[in-house]
Backbone as CSV, one residue per row, in Angstrom:
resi,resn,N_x,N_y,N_z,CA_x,CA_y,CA_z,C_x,C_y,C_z
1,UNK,-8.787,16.068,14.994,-9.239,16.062,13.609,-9.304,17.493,13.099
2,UNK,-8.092,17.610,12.197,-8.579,19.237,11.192,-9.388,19.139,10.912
3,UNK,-10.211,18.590,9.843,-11.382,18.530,8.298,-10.509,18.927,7.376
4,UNK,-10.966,19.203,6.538,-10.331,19.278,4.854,-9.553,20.066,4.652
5,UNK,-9.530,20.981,5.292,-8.462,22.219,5.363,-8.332,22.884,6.647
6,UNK,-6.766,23.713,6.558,-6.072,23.859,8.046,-5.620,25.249,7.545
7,UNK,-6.507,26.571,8.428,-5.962,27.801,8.342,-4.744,27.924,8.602
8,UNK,-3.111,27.966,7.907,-2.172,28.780,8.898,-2.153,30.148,7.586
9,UNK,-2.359,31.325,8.657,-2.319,32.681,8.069,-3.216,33.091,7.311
10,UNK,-2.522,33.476,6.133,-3.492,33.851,4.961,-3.243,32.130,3.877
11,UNK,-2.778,30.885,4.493,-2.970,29.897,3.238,-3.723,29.071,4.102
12,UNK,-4.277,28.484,3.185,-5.169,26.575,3.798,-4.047,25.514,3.339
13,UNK,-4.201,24.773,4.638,-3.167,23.987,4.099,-3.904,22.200,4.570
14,UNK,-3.755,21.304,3.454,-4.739,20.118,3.087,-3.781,19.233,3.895
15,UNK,-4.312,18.675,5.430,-4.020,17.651,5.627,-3.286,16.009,5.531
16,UNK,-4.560,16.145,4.694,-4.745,14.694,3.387,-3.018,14.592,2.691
17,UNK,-3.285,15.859,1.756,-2.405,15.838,0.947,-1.050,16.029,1.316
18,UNK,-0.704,16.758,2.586,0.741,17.247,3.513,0.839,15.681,3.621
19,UNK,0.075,14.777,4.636,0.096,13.014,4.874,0.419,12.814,3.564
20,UNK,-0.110,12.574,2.502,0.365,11.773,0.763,1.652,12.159,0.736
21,UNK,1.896,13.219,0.881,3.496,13.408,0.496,4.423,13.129,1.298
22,UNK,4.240,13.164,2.473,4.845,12.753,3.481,5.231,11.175,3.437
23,UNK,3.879,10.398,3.178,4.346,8.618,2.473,4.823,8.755,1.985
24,UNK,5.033,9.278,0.682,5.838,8.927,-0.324,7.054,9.371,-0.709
25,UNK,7.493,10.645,0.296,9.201,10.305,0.437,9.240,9.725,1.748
26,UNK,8.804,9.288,2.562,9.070,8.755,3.819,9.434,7.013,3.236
27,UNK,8.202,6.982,2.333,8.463,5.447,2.004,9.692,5.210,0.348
28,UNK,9.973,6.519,-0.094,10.731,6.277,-0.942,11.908,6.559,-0.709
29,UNK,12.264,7.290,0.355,13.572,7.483,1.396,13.580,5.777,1.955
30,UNK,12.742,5.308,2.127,13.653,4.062,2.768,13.763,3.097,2.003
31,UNK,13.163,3.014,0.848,13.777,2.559,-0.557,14.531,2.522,-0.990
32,UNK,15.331,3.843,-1.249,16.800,4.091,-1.551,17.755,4.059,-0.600
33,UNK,17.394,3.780,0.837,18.637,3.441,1.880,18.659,1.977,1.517
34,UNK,17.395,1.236,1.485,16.901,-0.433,1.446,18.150,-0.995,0.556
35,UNK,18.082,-0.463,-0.621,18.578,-0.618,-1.908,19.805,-0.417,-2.334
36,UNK,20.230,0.585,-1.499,22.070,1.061,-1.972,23.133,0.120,-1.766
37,UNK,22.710,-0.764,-0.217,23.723,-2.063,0.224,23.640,-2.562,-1.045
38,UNK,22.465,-3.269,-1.728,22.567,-4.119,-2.685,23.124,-3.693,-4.263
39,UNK,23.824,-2.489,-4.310,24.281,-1.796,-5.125,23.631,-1.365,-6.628
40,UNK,22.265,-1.062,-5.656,21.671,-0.285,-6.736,21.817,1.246,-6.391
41,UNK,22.003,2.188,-8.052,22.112,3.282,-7.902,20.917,4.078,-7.196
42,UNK,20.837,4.924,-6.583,20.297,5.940,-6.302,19.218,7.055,-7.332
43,UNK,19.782,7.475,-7.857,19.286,7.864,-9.231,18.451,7.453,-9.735
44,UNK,18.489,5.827,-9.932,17.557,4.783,-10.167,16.136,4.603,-9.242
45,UNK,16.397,5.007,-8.839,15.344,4.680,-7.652,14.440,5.980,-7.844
46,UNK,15.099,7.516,-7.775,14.455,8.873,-7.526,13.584,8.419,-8.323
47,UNK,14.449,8.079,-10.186,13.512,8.352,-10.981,12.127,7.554,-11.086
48,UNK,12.742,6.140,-10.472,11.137,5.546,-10.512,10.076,5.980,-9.518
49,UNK,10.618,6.768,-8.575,9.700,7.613,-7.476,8.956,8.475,-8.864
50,UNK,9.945,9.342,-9.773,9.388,10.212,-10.294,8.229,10.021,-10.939
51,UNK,8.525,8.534,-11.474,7.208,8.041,-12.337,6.232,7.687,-11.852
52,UNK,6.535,6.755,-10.704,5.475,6.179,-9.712,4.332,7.519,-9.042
53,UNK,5.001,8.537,-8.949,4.095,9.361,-8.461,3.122,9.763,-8.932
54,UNK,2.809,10.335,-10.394,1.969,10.567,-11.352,1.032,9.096,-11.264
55,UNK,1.731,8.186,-11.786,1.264,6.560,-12.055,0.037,6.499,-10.944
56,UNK,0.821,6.898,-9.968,-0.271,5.787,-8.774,-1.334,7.067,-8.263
57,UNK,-0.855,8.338,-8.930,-1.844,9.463,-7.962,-2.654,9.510,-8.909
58,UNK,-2.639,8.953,-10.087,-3.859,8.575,-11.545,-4.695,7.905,-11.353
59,UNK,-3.715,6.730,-10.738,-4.569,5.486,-10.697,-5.498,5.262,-9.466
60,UNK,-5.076,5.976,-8.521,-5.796,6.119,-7.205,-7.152,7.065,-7.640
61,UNK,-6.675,7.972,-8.009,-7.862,8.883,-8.576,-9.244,8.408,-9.843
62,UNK,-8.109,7.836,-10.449,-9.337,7.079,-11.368,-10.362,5.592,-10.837
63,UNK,-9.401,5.193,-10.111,-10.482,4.121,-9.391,-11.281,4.752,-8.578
64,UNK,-11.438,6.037,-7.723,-12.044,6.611,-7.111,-13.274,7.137,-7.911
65,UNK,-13.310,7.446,-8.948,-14.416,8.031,-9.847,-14.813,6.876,-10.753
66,UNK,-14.271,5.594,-10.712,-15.321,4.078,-11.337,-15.892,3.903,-10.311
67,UNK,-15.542,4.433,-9.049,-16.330,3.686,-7.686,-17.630,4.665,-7.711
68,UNK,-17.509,5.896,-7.938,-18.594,6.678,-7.694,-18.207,8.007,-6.812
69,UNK,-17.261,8.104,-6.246,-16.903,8.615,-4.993,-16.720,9.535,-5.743
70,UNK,-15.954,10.329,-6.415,-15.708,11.631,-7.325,-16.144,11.535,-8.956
71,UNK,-16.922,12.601,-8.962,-17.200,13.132,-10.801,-15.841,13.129,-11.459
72,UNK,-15.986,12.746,-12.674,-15.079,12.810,-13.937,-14.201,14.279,-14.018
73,UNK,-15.682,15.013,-13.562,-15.168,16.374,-14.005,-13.805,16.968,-12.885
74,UNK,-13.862,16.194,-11.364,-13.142,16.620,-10.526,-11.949,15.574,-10.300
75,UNK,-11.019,15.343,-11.609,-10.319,14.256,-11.511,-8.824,15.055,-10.554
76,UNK,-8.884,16.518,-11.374,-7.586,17.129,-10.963,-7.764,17.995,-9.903
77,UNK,-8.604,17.564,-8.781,-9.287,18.365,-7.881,-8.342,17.942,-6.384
78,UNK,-8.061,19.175,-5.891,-7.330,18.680,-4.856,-7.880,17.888,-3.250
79,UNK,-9.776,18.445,-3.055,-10.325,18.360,-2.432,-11.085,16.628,-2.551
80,UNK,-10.651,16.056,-3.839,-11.080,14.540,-3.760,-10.102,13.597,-2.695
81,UNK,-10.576,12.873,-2.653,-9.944,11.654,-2.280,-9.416,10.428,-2.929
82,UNK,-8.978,9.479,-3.186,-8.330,8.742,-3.200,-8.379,7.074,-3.034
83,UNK,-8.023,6.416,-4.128,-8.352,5.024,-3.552,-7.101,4.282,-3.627
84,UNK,-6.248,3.698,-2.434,-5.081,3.278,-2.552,-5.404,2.073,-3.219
85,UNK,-6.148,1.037,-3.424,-5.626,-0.094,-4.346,-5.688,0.179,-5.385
86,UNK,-6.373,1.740,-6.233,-6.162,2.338,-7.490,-4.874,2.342,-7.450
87,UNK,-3.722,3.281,-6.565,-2.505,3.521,-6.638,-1.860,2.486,-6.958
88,UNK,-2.267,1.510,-6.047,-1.199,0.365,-5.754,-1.378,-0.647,-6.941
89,UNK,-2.573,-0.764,-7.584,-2.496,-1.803,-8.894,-1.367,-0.922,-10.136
90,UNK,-1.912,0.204,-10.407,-1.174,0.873,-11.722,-0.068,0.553,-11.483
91,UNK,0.882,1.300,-10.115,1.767,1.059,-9.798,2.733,-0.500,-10.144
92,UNK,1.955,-1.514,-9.537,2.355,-2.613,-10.145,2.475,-3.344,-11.336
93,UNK,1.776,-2.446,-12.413,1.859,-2.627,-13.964,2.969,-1.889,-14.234
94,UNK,3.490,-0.573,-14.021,4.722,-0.142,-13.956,6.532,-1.402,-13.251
95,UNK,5.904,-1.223,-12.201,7.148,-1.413,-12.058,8.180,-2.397,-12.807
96,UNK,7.475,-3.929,-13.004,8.481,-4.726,-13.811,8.772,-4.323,-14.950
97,UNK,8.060,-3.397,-15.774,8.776,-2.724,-17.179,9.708,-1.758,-16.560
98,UNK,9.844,-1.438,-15.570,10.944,0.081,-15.296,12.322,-1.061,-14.863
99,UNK,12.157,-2.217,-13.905,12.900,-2.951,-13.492,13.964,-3.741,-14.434
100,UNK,13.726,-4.239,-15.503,13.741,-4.333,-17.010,14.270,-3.743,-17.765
101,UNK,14.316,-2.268,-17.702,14.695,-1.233,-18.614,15.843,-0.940,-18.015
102,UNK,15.906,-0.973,-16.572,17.191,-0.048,-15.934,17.733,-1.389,-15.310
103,UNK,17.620,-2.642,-15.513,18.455,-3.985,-15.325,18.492,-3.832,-13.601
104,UNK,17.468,-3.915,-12.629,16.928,-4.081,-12.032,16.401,-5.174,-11.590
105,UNK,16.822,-5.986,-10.534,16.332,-7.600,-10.263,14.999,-7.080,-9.815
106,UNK,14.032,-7.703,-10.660,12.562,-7.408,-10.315,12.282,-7.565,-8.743
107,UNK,12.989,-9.017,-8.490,11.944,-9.585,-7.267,12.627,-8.393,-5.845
108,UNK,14.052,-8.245,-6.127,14.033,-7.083,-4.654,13.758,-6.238,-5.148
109,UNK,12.914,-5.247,-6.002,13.027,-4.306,-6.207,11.391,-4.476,-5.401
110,UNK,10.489,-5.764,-5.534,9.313,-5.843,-5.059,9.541,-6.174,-3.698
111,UNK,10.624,-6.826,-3.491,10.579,-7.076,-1.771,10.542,-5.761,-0.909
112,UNK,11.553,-4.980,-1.637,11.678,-3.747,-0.755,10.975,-2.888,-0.655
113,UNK,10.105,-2.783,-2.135,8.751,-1.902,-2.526,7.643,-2.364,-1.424
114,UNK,7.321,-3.322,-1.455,6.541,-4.236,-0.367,7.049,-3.370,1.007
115,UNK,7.682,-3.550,1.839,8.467,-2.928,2.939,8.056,-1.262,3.176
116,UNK,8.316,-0.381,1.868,8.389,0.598,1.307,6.573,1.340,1.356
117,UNK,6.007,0.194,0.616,4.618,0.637,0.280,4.047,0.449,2.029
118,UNK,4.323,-0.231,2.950,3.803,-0.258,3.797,3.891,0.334,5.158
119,UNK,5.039,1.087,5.089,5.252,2.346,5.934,4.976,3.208,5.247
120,UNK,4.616,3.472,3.911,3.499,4.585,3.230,2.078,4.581,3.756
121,UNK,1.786,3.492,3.994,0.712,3.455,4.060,0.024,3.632,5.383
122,UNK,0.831,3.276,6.172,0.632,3.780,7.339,0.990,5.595,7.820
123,UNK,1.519,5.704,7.048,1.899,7.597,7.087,0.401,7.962,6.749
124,UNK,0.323,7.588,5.420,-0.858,8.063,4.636,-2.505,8.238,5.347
125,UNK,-2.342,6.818,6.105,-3.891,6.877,6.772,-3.808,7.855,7.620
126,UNK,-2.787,8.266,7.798,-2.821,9.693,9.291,-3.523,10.496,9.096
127,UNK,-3.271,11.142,7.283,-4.097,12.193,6.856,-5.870,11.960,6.616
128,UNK,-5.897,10.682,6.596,-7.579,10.082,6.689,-7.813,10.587,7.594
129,UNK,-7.284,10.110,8.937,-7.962,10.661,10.120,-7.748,11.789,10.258
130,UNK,-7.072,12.641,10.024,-6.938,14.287,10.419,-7.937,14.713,9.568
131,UNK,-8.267,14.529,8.240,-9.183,15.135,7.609,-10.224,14.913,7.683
132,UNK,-10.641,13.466,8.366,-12.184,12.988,8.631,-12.891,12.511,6.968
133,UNK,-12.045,11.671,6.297,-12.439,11.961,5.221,-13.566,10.732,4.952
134,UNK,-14.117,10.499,5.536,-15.859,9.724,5.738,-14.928,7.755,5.751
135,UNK,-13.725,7.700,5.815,-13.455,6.435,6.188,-13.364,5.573,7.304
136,UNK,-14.273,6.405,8.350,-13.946,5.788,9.601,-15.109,4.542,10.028
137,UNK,-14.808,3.957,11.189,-16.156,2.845,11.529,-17.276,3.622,11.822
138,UNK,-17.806,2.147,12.245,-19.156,2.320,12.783,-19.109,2.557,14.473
139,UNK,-20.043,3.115,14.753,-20.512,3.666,15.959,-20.003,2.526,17.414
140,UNK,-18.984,3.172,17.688,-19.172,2.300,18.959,-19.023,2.740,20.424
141,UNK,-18.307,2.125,21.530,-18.335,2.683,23.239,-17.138,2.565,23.430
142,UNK,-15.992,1.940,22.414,-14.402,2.189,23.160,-14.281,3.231,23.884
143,UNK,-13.106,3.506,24.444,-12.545,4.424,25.248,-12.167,5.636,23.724
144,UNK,-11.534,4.261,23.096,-10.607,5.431,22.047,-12.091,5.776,20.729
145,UNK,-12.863,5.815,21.248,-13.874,6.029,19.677,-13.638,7.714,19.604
146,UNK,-14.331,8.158,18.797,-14.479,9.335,18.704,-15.378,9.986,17.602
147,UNK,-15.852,11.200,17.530,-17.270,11.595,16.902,-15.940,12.231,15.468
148,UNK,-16.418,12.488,14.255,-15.984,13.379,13.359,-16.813,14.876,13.021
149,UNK,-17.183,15.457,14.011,-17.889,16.822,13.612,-17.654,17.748,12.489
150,UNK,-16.397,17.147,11.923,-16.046,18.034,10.648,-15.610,17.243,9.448
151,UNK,-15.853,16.183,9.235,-15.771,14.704,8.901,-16.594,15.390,7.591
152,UNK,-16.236,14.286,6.098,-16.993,14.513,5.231,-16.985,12.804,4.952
153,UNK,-19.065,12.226,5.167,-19.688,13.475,5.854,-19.460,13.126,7.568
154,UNK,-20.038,14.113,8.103,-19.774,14.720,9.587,-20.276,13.155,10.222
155,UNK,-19.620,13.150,11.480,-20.000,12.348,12.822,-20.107,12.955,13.916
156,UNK,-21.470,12.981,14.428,-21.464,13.592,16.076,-21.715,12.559,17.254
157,UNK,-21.366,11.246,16.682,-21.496,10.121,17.699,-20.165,9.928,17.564
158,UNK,-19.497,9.048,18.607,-18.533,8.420,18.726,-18.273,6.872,17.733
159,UNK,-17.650,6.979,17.096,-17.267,5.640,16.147,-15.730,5.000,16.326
160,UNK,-15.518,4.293,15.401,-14.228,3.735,15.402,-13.019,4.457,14.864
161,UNK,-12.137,4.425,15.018,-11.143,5.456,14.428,-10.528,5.161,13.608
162,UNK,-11.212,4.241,12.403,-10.561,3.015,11.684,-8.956,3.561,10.878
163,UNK,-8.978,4.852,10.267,-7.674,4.777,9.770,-6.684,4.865,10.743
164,UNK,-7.004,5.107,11.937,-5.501,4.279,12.883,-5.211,3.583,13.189
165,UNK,-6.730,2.607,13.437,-6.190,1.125,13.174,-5.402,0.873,12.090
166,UNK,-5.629,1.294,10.984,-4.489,1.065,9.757,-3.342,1.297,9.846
167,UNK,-3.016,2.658,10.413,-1.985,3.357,10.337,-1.124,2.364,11.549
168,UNK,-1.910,1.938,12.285,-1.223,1.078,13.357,-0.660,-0.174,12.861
169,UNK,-1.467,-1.017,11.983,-1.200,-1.998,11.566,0.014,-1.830,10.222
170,UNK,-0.295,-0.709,9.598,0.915,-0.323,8.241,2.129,-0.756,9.088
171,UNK,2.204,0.392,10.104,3.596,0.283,10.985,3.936,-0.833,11.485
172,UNK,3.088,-2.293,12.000,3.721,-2.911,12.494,4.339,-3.596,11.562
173,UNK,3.151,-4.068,10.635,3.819,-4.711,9.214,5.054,-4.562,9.173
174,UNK,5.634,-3.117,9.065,6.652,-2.775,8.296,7.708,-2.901,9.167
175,UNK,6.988,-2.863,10.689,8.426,-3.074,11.721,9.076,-4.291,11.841
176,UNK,7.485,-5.227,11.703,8.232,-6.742,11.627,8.572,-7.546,10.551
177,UNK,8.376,-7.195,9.365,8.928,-7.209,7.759,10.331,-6.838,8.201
178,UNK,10.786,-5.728,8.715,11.972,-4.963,8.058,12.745,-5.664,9.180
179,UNK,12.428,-6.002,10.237,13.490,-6.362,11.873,13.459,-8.126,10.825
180,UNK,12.721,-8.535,10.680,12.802,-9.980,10.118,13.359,-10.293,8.799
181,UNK,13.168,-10.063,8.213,14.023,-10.347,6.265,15.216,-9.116,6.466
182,UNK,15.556,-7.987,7.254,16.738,-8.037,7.475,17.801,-9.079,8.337
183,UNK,17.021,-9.689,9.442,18.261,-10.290,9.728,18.273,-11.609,9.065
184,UNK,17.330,-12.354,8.232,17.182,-13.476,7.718,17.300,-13.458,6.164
185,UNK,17.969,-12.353,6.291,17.680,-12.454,4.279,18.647,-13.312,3.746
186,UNK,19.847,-13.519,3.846,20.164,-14.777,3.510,19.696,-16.317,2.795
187,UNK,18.685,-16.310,4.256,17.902,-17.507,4.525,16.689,-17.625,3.511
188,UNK,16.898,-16.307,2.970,15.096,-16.178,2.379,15.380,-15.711,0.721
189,UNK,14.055,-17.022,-0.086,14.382,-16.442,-1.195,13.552,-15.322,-1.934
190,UNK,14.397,-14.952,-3.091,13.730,-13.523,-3.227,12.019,-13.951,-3.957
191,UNK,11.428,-12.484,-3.382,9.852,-12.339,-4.112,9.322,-12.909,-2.312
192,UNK,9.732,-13.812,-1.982,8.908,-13.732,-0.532,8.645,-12.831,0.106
193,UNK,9.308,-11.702,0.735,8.693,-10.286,1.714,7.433,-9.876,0.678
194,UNK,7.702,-9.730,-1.036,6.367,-9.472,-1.485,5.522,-9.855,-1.165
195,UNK,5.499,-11.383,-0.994,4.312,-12.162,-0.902,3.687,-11.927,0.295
196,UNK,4.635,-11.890,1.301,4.028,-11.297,2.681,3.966,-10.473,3.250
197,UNK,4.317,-9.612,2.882,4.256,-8.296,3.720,2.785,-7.696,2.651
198,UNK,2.390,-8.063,1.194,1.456,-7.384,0.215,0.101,-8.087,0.697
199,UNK,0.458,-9.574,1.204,-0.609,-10.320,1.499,-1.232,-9.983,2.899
200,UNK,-0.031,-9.107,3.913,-0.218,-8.985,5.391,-1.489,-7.701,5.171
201,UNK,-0.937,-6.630,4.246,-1.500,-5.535,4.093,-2.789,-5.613,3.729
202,UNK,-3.278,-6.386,2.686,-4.517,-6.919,1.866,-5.252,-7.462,3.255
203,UNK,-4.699,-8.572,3.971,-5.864,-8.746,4.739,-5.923,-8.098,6.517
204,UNK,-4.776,-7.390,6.464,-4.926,-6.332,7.372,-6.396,-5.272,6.949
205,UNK,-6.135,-4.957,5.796,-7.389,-4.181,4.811,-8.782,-4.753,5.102
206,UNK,-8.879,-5.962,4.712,-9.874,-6.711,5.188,-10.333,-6.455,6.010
207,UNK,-9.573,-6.700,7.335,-10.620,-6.877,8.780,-10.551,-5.733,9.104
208,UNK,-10.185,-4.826,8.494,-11.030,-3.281,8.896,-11.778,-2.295,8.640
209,UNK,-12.031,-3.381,7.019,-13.639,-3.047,6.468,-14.421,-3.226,7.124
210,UNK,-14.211,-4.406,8.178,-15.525,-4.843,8.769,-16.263,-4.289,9.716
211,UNK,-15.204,-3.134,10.303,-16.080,-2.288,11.094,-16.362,-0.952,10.221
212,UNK,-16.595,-0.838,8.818,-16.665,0.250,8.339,-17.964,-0.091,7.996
213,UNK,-18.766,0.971,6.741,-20.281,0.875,6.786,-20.311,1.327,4.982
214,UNK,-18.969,0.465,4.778,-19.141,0.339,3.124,-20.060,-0.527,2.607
215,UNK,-20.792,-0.014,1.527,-22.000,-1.013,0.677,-21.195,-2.525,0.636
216,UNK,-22.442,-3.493,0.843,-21.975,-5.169,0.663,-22.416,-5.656,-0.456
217,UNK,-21.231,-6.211,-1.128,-21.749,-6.814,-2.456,-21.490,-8.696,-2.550
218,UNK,-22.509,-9.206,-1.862,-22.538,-10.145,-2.025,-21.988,-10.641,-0.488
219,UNK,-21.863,-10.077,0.673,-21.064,-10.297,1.854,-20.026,-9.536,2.082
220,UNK,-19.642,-8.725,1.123,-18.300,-8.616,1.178,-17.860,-6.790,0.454
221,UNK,-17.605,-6.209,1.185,-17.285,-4.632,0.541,-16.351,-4.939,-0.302
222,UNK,-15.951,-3.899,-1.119,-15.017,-3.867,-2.508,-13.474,-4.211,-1.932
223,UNK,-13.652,-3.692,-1.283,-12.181,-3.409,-0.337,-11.602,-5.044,-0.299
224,UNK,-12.900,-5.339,0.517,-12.743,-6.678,0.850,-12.538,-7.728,-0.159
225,UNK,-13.114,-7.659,-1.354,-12.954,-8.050,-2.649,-11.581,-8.270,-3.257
226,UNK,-11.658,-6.837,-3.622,-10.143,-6.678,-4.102,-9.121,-7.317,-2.855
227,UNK,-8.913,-7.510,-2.208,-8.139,-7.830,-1.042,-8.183,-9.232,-1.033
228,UNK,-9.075,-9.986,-0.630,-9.080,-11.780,-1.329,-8.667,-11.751,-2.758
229,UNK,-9.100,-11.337,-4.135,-8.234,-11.267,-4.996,-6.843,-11.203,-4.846
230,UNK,-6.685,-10.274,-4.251,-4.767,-10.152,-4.177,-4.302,-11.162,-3.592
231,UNK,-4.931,-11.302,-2.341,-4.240,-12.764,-1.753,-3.827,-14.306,-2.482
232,UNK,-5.433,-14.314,-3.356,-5.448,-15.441,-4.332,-4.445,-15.500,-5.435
233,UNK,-4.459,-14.105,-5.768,-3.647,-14.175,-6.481,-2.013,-14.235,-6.330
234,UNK,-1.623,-13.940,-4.898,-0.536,-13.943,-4.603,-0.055,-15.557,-3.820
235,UNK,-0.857,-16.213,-3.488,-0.481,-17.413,-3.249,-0.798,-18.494,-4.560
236,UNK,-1.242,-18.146,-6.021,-1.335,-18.825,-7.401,0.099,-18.249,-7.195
237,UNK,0.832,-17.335,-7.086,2.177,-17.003,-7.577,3.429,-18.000,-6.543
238,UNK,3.083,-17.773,-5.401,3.774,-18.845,-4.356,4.225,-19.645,-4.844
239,UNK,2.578,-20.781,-5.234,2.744,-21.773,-5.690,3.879,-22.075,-6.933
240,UNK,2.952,-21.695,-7.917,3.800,-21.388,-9.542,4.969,-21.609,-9.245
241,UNK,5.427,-20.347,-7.973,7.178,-20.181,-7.892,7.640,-21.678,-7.166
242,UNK,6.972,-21.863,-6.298,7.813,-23.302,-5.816,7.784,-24.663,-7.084
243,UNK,6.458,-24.845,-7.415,6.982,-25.769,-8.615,7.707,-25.267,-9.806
244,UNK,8.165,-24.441,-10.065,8.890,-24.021,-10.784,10.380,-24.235,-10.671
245,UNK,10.429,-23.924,-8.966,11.814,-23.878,-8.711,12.249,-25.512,-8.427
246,UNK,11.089,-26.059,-8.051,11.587,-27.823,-8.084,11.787,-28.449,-9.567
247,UNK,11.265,-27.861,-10.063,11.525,-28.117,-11.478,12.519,-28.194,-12.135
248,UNK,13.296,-26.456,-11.786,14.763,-26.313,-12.099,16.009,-27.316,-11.070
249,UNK,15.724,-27.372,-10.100,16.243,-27.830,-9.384,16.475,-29.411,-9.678
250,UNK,15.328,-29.977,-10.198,15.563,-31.613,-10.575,16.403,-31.431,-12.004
251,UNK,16.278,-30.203,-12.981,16.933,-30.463,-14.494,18.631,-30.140,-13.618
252,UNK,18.565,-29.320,-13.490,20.081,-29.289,-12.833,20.579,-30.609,-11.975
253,UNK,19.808,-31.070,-11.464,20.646,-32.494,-10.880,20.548,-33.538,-11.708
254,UNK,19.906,-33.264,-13.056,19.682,-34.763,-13.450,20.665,-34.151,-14.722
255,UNK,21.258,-32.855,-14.664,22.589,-32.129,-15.761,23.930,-32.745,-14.992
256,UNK,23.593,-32.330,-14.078,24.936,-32.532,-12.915,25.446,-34.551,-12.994
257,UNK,24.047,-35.242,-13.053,24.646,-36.387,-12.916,24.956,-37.306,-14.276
258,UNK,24.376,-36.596,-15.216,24.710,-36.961,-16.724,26.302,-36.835,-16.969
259,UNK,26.516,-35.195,-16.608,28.087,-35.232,-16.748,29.120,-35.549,-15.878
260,UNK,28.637,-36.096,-14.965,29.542,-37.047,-13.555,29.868,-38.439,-14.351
């Protein structure tokens, strides 16, 4: 564990923030490899990196200061932190208007984003734990626990090492998302990897609030909140999509046998 900053020479250099950037061409580099088979431009893609970046480092930041965690006054502060389902909601108000504009099939642009966002996210928690940035569990006797002595704020007991559990779980997500709907994509229709790989992440999120020592509102930390929301809301969309598609599917056969 650095803490918040890492002497080399005469500069400090921020953990946290080396990890943020590191997701987000790590995960927007495999976006634009994801994407080129299916003959989308390149170009296309940078630029929605370009936008997405501002978008989601706003939106992460501003949900961080409705939560309480940072003052108003320290929005453009490099030493705050961050709330990824801030990032990740704005983000998703963006994308189907950019998808739209540049004639972009929404649903892979979300399958692959899905894929994309979740080897980010596992980059990203690295810099949690190097910086100690007060997201880790509660106190326990694993082998692998460990104290944060420079942790904000500090740990001199041994706890859980929760953002590697994340960082562990981002990666598998993304290993078995990407080894699976690549060799089955065929088989699979589009907007599904969204549904599962966004839904894997959400309640991956979940069960690792539970060893954290975030305030309970009602049973349940925010995290945890927002995270059943998404799910709910992503299986109302499931649904929707399958009766929808039986829907189309019966007008087309009952077109098909009119003009037979």
């Amino acid at each position: 564990m650095l803490g918040q900053n890492y002497p080399i020479g005469n500069y400090l250099i921020y953990p946290y923030w080396v990890c943020f950037d590191l997701a987000f061409i790590i995960g927007g580099a495999y976006l634009i490899l994801s994407l080129r088979p299916r003959g989308i431009q390149a170009w296309k893609i940078v630029l929605l990196l370009c936008i997405l970046f501002p978008v989601g480092l706003g939106g992460a930041r501003l949900f961080s200061i409705l939560e309480g965690h940072v003052p108003l006054s320290h929005f453009f502060s490099p030493r705050e932190g961050l709330t990824y389902y801030g990032g990740l909601l704005t983000c998703l108000l963006v994308v189907p208007v950019y998808a739209r504009v540049c004639k972009i099939p929404l649903t892979l642009l979300l399958d692959k984003g899905a894929l994309a966002v979740a080897l980010g996210y596992g980059v990203g928690r690295i810099g949690c734990f190097l910086t100690g940035d007060g997201c880790y569990g509660s106190p326990s006797n694993l082998p692998w626990a460990m104290a944060f002595p420079h942790g904000d704020p500090p740990v001199f007991i041994p706890v859980h090492p929760a953002p590697l559990y994340e960082t562990a779980l981002g990666f598998l997500i993304f290993l078995l998302g990407h080894l699976y709907y690549s060799h089955k994509r065929e088989d699979i229709q589009p907007g599904t990897s969204f549904i599962v790989i966004t839904a894997s992440l959400a309640i991956s999120r979940c069960l690792v609030e539970t060893i954290r020592l975030n305030p309970r509102y009602y049973g349940l930390s925010q995290a945890q909140w927002i995270s059943v929301g998404i799910v709910s809301c992503l299986i109302v969309y499931g649904i929707a999509r399958m009766v929808f598609e039986k829907k189309g599917s019966a007008i087309k056969s009952s077109t098909a046998i009119l003009n037979s």
